[in-house]
N, CA and C atoms as a LAMMPS dump frame, in Angstrom:
ITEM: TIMESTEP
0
ITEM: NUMBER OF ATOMS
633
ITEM: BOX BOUNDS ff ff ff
-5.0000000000000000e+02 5.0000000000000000e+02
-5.0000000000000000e+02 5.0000000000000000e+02
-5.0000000000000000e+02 5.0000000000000000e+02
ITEM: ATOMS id mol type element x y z
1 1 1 N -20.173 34.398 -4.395
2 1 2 C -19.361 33.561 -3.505
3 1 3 C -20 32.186 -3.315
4 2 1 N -21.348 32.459 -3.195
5 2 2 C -22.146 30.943 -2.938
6 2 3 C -21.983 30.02 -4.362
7 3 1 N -21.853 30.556 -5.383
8 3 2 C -21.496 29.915 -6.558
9 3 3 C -20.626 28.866 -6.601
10 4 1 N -19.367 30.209 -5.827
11 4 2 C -17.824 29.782 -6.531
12 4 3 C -18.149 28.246 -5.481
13 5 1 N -18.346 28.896 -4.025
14 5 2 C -18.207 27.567 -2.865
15 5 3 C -18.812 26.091 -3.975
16 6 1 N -20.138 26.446 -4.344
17 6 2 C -20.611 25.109 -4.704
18 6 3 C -19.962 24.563 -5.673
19 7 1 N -19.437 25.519 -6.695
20 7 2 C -18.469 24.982 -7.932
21 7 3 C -17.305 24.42 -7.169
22 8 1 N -17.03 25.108 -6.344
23 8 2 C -15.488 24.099 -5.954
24 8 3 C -15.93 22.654 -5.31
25 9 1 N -16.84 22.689 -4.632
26 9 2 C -17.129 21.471 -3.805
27 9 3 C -17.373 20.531 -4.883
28 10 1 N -18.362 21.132 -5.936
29 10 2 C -18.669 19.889 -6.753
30 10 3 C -17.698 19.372 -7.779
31 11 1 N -16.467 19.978 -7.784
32 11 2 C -15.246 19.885 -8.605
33 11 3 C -14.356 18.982 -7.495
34 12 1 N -14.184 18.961 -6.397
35 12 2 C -13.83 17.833 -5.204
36 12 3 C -14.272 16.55 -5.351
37 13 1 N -15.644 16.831 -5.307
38 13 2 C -16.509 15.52 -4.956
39 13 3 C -16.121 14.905 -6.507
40 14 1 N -15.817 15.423 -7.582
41 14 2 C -15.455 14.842 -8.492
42 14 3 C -14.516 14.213 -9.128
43 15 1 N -13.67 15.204 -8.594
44 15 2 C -12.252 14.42 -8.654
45 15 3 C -12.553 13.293 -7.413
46 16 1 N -13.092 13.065 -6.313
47 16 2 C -12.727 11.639 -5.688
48 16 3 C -13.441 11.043 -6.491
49 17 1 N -14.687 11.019 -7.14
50 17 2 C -15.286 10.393 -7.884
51 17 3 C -14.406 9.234 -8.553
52 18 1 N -13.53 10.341 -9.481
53 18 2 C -12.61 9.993 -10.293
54 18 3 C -11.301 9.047 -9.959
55 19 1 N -10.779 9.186 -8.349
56 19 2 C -9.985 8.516 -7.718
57 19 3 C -10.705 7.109 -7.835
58 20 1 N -11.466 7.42 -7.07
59 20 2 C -12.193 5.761 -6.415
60 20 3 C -12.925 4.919 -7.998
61 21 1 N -12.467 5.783 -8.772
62 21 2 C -13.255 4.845 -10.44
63 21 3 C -11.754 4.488 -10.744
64 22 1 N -11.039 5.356 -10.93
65 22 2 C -10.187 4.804 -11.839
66 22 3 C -8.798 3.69 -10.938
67 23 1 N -8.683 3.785 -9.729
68 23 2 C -8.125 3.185 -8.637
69 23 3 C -8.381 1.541 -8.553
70 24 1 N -10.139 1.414 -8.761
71 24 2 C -10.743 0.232 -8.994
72 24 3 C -10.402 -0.214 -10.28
73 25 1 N -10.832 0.204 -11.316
74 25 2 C -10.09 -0.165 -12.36
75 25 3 C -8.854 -0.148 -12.967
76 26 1 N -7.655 0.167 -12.114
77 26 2 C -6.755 -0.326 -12.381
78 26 3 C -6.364 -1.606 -11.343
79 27 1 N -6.762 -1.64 -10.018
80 27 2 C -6.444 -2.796 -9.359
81 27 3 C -7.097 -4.068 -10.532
82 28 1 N -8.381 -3.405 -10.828
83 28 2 C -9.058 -4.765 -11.535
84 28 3 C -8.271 -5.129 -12.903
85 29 1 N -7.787 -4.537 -13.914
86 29 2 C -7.342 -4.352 -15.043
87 29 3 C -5.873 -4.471 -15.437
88 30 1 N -5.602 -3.77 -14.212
89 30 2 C -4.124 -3.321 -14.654
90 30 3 C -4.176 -1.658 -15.047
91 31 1 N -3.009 -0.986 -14.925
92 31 2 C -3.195 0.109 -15.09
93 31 3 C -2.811 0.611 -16.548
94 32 1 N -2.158 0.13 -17.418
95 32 2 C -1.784 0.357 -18.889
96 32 3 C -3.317 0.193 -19.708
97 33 1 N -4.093 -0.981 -18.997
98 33 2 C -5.216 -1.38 -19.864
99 33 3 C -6.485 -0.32 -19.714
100 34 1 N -6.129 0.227 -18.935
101 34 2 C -7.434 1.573 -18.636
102 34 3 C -7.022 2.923 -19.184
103 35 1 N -8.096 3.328 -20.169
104 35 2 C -7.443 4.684 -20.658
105 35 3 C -8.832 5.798 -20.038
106 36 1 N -8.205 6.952 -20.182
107 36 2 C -8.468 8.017 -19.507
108 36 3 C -10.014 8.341 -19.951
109 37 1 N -9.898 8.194 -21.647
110 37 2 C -11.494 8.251 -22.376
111 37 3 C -12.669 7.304 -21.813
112 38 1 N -12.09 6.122 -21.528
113 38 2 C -13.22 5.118 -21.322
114 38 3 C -13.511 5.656 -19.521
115 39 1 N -12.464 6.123 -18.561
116 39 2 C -12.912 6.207 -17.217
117 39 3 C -14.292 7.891 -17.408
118 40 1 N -13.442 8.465 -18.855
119 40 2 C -14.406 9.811 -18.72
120 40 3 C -16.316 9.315 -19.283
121 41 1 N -15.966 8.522 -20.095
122 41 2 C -17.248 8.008 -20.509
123 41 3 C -18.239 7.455 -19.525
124 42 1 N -17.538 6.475 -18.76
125 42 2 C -18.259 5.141 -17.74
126 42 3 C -18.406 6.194 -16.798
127 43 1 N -17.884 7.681 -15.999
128 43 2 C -18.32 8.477 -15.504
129 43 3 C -19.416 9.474 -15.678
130 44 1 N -19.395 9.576 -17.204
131 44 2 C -20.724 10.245 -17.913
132 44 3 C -20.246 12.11 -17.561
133 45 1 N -18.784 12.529 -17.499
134 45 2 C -18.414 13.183 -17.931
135 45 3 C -17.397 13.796 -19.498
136 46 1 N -17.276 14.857 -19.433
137 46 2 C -16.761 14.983 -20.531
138 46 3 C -14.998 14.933 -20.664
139 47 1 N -14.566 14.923 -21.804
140 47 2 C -13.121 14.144 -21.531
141 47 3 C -12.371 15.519 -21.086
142 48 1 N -12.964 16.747 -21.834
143 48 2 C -12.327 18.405 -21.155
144 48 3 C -12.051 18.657 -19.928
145 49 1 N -13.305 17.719 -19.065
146 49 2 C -13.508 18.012 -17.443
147 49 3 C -12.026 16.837 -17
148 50 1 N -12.304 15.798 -17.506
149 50 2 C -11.66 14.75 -16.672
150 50 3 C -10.121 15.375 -17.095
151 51 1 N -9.772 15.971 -18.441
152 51 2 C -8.163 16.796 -18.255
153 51 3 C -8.28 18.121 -17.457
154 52 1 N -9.188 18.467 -17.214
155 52 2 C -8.937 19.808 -16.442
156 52 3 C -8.872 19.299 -14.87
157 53 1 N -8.905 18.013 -14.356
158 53 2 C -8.596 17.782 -13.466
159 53 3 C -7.239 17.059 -12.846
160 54 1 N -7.165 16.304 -14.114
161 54 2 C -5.646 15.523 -13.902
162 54 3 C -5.595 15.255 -15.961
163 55 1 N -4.057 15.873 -15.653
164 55 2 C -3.679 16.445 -17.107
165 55 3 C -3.216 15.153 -17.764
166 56 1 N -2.585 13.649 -16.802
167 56 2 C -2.664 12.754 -17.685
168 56 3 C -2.951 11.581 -17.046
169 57 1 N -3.052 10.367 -16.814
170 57 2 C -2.822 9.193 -16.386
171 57 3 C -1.84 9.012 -15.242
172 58 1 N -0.293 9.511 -15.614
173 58 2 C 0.079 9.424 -14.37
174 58 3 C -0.306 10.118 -13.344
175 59 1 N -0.592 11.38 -13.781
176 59 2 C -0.845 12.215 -12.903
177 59 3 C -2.373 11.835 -12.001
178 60 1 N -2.992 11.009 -12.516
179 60 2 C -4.342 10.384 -11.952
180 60 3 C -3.745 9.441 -10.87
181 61 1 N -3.072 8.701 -11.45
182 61 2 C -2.437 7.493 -10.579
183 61 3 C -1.832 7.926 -9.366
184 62 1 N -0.992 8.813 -9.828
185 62 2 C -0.118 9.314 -8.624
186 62 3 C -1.236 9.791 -7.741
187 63 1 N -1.74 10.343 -7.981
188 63 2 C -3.093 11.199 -6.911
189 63 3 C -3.759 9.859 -6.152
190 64 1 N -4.109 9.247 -6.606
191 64 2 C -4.675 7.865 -6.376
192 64 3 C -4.028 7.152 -5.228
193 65 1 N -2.858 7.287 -5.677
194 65 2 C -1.716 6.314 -5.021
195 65 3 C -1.662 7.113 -3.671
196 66 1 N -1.948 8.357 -3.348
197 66 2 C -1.34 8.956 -2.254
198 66 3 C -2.498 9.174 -1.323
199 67 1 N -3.55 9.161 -2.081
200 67 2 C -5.235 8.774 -1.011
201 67 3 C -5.228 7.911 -0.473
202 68 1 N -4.845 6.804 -1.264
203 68 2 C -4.963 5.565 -0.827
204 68 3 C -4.013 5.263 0.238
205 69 1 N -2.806 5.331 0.466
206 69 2 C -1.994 5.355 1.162
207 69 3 C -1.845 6.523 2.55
208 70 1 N -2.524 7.555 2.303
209 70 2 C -3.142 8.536 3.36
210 70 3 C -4.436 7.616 4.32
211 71 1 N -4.788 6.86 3.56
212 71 2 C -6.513 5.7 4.244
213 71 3 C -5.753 4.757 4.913
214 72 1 N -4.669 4.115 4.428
215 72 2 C -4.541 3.025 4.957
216 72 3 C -3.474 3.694 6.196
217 73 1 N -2.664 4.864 6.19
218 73 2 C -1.522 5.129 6.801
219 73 3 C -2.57 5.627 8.101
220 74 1 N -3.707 6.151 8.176
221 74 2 C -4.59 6.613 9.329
222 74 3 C -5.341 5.829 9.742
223 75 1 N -5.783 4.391 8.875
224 75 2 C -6.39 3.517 9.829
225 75 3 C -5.218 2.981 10.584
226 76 1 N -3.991 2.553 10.131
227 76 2 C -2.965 1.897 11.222
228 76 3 C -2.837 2.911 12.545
229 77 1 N -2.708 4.506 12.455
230 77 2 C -2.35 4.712 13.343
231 77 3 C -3.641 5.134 14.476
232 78 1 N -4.971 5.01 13.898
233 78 2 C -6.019 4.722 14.742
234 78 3 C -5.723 3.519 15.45
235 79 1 N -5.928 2.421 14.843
236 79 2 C -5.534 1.086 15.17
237 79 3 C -4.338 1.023 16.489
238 80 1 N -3.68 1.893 16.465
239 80 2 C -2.4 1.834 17.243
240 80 3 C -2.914 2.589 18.587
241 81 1 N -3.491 3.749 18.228
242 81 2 C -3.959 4.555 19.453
243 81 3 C -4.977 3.927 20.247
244 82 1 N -5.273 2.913 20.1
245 82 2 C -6.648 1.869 20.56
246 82 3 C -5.87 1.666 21.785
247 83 1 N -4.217 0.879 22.193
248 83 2 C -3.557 0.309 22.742
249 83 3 C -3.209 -0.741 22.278
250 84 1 N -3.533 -0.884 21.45
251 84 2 C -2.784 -2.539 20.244
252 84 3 C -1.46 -2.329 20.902
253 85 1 N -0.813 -3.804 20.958
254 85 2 C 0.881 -3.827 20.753
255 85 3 C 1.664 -3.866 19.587
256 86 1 N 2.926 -3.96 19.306
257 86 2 C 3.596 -4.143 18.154
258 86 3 C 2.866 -4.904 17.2
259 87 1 N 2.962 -6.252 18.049
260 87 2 C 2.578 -7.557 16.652
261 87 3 C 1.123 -7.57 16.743
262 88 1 N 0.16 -7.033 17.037
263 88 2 C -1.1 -6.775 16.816
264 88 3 C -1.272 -5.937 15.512
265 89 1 N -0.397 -4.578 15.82
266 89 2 C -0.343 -3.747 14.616
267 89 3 C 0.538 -4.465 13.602
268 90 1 N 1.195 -4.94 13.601
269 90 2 C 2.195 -5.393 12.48
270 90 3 C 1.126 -6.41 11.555
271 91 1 N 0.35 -7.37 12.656
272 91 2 C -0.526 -8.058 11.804
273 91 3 C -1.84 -7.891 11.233
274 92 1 N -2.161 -6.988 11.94
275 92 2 C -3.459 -6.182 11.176
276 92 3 C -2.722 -5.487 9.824
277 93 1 N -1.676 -4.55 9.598
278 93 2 C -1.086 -4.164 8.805
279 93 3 C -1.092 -5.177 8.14
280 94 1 N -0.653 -6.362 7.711
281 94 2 C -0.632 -7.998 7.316
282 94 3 C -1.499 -8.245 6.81
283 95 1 N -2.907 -8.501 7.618
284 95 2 C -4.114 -8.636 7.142
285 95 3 C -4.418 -7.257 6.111
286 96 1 N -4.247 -6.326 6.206
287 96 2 C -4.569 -5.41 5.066
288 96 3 C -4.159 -5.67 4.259
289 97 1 N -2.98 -6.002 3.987
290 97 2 C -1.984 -5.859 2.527
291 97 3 C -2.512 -7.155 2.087
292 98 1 N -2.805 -8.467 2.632
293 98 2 C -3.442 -9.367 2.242
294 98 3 C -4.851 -9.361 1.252
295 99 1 N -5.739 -8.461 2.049
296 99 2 C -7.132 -8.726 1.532
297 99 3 C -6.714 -7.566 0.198
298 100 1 N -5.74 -6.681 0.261
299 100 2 C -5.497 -5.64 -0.961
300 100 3 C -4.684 -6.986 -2.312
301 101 1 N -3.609 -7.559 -1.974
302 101 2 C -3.496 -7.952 -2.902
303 101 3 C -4.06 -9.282 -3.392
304 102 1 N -5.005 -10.092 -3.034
305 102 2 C -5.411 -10.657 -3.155
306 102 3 C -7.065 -9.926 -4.311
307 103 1 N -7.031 -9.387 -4.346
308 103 2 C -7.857 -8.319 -5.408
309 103 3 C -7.873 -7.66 -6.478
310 104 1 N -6.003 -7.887 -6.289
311 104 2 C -5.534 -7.124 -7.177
312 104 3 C -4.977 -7.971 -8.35
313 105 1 N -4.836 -7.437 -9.583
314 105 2 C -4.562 -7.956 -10.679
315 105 3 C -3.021 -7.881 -10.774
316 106 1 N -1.902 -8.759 -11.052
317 106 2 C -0.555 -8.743 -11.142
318 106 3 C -0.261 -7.699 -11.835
319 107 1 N -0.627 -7.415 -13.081
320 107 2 C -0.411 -6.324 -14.058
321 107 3 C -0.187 -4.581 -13.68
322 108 1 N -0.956 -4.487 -11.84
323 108 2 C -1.258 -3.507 -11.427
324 108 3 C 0.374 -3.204 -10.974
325 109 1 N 0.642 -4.408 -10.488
326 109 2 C 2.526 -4.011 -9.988
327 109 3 C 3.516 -3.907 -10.642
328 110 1 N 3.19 -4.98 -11.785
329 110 2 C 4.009 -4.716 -13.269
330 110 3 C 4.006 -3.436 -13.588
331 111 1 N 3.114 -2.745 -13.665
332 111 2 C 2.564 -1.088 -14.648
333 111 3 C 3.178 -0.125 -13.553
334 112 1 N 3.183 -0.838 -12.342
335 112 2 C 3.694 0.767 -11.708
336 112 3 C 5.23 1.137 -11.697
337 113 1 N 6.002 0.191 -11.96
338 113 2 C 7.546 -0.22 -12.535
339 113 3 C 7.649 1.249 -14.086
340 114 1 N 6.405 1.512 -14.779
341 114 2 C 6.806 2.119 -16.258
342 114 3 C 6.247 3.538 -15.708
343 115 1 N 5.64 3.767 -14.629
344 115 2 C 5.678 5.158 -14.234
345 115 3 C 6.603 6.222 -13.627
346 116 1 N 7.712 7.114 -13.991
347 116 2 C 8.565 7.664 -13.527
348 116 3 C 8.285 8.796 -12.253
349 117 1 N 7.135 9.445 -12.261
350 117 2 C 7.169 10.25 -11.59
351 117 3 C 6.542 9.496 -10.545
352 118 1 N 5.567 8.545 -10.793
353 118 2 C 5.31 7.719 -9.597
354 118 3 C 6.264 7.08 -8.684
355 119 1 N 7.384 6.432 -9.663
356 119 2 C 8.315 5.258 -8.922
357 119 3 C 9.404 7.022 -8.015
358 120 1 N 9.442 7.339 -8.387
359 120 2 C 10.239 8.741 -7.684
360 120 3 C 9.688 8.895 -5.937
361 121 1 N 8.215 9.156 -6.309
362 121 2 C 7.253 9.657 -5.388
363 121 3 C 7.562 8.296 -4.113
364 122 1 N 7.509 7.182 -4.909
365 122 2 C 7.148 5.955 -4.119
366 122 3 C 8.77 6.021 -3.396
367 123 1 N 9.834 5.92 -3.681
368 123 2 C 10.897 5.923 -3.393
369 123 3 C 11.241 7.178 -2.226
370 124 1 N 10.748 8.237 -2.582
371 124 2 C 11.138 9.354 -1.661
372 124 3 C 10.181 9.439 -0.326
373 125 1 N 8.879 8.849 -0.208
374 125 2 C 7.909 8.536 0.413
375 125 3 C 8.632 6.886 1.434
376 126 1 N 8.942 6.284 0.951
377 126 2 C 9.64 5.086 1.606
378 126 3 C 11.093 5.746 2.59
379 127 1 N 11.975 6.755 1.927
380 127 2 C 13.027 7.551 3.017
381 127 3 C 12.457 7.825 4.285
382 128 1 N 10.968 8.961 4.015
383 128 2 C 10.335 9.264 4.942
384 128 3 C 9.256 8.711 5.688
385 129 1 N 9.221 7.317 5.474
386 129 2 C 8.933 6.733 6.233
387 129 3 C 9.79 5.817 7.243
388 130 1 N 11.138 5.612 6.918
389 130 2 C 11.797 4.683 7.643
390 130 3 C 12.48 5.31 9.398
391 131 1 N 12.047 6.439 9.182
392 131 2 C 11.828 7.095 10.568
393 131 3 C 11.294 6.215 11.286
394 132 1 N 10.02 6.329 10.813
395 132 2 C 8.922 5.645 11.555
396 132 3 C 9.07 4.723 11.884
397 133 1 N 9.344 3.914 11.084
398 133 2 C 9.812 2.326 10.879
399 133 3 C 10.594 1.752 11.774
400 134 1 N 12.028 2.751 12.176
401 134 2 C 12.917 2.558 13.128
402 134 3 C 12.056 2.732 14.488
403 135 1 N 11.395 3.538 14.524
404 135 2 C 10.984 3.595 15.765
405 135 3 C 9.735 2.572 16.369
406 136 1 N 9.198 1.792 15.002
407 136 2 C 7.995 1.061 15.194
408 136 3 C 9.121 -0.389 16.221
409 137 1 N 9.964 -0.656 15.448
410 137 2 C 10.847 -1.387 15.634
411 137 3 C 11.629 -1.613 16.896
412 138 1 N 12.085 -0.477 17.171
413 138 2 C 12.617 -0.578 18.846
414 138 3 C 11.56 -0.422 19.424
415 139 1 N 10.192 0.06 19.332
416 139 2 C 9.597 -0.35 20.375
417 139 3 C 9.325 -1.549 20.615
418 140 1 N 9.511 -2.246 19.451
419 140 2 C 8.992 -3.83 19.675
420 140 3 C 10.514 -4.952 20.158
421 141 1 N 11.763 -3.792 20.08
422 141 2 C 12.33 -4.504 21.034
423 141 3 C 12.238 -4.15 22.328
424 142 1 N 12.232 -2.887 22.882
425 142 2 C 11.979 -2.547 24.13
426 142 3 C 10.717 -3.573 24.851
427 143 1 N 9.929 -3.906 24.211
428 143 2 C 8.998 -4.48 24.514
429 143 3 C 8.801 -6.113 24.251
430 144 1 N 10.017 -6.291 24.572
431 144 2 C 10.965 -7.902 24.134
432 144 3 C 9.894 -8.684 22.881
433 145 1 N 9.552 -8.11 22.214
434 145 2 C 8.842 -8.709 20.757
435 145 3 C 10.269 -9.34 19.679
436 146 1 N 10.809 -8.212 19.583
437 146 2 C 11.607 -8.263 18.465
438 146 3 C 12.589 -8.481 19.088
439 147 1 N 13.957 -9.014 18.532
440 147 2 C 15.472 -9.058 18.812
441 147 3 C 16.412 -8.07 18.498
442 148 1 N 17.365 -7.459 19.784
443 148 2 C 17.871 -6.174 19.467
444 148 3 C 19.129 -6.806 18.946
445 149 1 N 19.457 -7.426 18.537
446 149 2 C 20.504 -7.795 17.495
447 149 3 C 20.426 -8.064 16.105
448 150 1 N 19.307 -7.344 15.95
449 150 2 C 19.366 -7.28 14.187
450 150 3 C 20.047 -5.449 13.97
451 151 1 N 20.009 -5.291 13.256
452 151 2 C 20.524 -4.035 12.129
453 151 3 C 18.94 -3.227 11.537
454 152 1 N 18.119 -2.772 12.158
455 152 2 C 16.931 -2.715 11.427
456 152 3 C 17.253 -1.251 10.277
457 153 1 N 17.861 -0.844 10.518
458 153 2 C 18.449 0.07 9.334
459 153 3 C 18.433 -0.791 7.791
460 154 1 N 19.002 -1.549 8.225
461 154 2 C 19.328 -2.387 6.682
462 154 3 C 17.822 -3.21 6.362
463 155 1 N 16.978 -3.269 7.085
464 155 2 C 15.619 -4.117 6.86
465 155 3 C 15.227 -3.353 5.643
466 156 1 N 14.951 -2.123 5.96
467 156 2 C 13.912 -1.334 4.297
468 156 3 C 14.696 -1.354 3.132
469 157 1 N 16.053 -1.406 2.978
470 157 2 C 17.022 -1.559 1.648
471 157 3 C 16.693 -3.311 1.355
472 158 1 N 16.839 -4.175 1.926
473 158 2 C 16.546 -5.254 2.251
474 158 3 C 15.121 -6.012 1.213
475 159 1 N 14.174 -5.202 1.87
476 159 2 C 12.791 -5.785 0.959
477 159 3 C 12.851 -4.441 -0.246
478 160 1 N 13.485 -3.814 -0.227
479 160 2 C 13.194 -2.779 -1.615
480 160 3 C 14.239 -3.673 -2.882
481 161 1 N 15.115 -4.291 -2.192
482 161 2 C 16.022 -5.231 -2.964
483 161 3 C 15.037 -6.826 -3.143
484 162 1 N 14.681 -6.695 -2.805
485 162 2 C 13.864 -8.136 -2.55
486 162 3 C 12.193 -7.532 -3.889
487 163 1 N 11.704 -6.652 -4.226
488 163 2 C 10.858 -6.378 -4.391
489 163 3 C 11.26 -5.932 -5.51
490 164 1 N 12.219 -5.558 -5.762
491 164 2 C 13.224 -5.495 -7.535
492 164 3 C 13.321 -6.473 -8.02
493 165 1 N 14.041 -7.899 -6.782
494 165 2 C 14.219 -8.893 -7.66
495 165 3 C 12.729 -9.379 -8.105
496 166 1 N 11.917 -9.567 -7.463
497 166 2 C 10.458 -10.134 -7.928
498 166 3 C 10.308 -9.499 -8.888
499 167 1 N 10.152 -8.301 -9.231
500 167 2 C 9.691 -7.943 -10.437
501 167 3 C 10.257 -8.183 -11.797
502 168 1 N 12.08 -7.979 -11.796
503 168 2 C 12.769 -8.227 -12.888
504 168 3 C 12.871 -9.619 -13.045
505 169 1 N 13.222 -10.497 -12.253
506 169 2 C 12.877 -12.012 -12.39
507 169 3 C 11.563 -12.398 -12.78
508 170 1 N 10.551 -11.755 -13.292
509 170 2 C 9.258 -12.279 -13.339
510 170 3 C 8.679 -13.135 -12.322
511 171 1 N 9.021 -12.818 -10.96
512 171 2 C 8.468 -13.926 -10.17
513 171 3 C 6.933 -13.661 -10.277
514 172 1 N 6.627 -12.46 -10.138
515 172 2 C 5.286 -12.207 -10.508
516 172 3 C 4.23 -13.006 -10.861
517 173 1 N 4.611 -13.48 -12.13
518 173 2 C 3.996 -14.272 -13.436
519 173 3 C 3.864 -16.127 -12.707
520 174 1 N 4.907 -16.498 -11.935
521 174 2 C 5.517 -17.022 -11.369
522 174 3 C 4.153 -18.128 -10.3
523 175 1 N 4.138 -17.176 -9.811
524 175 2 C 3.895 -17.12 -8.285
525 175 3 C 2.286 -16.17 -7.715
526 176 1 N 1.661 -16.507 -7.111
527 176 2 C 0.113 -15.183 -7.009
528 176 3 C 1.11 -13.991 -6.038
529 177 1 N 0.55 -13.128 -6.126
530 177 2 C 1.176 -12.025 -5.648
531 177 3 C 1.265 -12.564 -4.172
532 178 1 N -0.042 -12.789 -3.377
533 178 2 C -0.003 -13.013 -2.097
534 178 3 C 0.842 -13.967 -1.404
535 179 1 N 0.852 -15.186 -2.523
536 179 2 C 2.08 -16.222 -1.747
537 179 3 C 3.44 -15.419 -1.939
538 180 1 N 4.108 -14.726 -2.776
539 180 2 C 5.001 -13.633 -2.7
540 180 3 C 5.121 -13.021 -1.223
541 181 1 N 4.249 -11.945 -1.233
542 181 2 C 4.094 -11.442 -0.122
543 181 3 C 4.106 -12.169 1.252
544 182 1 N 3.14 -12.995 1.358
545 182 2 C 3.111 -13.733 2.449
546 182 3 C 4.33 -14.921 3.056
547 183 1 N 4.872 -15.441 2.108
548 183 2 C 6.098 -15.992 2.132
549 183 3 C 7.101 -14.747 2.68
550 184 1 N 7.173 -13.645 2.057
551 184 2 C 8.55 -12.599 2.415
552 184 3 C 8.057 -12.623 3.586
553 185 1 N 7.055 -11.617 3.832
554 185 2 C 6.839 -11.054 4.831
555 185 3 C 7.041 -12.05 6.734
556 186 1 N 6.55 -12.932 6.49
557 186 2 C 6.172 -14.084 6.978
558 186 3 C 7.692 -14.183 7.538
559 187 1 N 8.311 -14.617 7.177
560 187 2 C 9.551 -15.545 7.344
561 187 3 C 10.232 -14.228 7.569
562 188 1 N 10.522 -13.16 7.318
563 188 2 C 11.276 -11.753 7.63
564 188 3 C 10.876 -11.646 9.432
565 189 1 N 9.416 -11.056 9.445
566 189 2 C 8.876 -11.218 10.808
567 189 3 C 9.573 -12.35 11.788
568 190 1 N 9 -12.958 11.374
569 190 2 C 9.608 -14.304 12.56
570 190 3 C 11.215 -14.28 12.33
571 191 1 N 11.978 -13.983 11.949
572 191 2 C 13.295 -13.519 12.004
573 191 3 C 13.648 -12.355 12.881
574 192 1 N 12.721 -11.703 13.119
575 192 2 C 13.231 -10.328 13.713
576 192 3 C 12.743 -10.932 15.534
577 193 1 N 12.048 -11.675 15.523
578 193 2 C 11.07 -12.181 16.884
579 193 3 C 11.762 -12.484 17.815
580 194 1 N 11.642 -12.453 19.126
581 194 2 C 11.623 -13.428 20.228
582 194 3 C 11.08 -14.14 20.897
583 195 1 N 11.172 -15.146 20.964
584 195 2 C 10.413 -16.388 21.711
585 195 3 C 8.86 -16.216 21.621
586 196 1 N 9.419 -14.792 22.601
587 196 2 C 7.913 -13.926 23.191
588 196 3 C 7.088 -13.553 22.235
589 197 1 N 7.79 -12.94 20.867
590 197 2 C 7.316 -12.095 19.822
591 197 3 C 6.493 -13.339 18.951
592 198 1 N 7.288 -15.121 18.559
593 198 2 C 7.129 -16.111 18.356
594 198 3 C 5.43 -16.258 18.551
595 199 1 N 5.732 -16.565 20.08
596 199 2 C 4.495 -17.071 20.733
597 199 3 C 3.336 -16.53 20.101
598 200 1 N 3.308 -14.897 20.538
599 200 2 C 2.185 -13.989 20.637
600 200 3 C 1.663 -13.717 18.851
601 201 1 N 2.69 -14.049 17.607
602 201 2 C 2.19 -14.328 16.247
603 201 3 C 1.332 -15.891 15.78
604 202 1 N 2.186 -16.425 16.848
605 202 2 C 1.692 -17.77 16.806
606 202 3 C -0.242 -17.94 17.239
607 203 1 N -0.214 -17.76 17.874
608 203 2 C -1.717 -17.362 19.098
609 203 3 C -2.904 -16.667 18.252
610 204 1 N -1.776 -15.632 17.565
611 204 2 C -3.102 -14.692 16.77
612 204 3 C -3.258 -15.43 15.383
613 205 1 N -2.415 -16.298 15.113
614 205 2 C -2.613 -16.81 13.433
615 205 3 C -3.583 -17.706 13.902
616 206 1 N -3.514 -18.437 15.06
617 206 2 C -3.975 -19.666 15.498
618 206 3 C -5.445 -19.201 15.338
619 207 1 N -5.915 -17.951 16.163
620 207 2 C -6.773 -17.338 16.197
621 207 3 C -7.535 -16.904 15.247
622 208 1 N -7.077 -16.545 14.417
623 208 2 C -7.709 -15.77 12.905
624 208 3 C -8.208 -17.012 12.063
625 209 1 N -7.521 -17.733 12.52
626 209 2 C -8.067 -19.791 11.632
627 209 3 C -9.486 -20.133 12.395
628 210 1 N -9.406 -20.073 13.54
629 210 2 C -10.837 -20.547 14.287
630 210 3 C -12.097 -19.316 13.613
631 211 1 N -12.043 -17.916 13.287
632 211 2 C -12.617 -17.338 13.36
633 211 3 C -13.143 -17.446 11.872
C-alpha cells in the first residue's frame, strides 16, 4: 500500500510538472509550435510516461486550460470574500487578464481556435458561468455601480461575438493582444457604469498610475 500511495503521488506531482512546463511553453511559443517529444525530453522523462499521462496534446492543453482557470477562478473569489466591491473585483480581474496577456504570444489564441474538444469545453464552461455573471452584475446594480437598464443577458453573446470577429478578421496580427483587450473591455465597462460606478474606476486607474 505504501508503494502504491508513493507511486500515485509521484505520478501527480508529475503530471503538474507537466502542466506548468508545457502551459509556459505554449503561452511562450504558441501552442502548434511545441510538440509533446521535446516537452518529454526538456523534462528528462520518457515519451511512454508523458503518453501514459495525457494521450495527446489536446488532451494536455485541455488539462492545462482547466488548472489554470480553477487558479485564477479561486483567487477572484478569495479576492471577493476580503469585502472588495464590484469594481474593485472587476478590476483586479482586469489587472489579471492584463499581466496574462501581455506574456503571452498571439499564436497562443490563434492555436486555440484549431482545437475541437477544447473550443467545446471553452464554450460549455462560458454557459456555466453566465449564472454567475448575471448575478456579479445586479449586484453591481443594486449597489448603484452599474446601470439597470442594460440587458446583461445579451453582454456574454456580445463579447463571444466580438472575440470571433478578432480572430477571423485577423485583428490579432493587427493590433497587441492587450490593446484588443483593453480597448473592449474598457469602453464595455464604462458603458454598463453610473456616474458612481464612473467615479470609483476613475480613482482606482488614477491610483494604479501613482503606484
Amino acid at each position: 500500500m505504501q508503494v502504491l500511495r508513493e507511486t500515485t503521488a509521484y505520478r501527480a506531482s508529475l503530471r503538474d510538472r507537466i502542466i506548468e512546463k508545457a502551459m509556459h511553453d505554449f503561452s511562450m511559443h504558441g501552442i502548434r509550435a511545441v510538440k509533446m517529444d521535446t516537452l518529454a525530453k526538456e523534462l528528462k522523462i520518457s515519451k511512454r510516461t508523458m503518453y501514459e499521462l495525457f494521450e495527446d496534446k489536446e488532451t494536455l492543453l485541455f488539462e492545462g486550460i482547466k488548472v489554470f482557470a480553477d487558479r485564477k477562478r479561486e483567487y477572484i473569489q478569495n479576492y471577493a470574500e476580503e469585502g472588495h466591491d464590484v469594481i474593485d473585483i472587476i478590476m483586479e480581474a482586469y489587472r489579471m487578464k492584463l499581466e496574462e496577456v501581455r506574456s503571452v504570444n498571439p499564436n497562443f489564441y490563434l492555436d486555440l481556435t484549431k482545437y475541437p474538444k477544447l473550443s467545446e469545453h471553452m464554450k460549455e464552461s462560458q454557459k456555466r458561468s453566465r449564472e454567475g455573471f448575471l448575478a456579479f452584475m445586479k449586484r453591481g446594480v443594486d449597489d448603484g455601480y452599474f446601470r439597470p437598464d442594460v440587458n446583461y443577458e445579451l453582454v456574454p453573446h456580445i463579447f463571444d461575438a466580438l472575440g470571433q470577429y478578432i480572430l477571423s478578421n485577423s485583428l490579432i496580427q493587427q493590433y497587441s493582444v492587450e490593446e484588443l483587450f483593453s480597448n473592449g473591455f474598457l469602453i464595455a465597462l464604462r458603458g454598463f457604469c453610473t456616474d458612481k460606478g464612473l467615479h470609483t474606476i476613475d480613482d482606482l486607474m488614477e491610483k494604479a498610475k501613482s503606484e
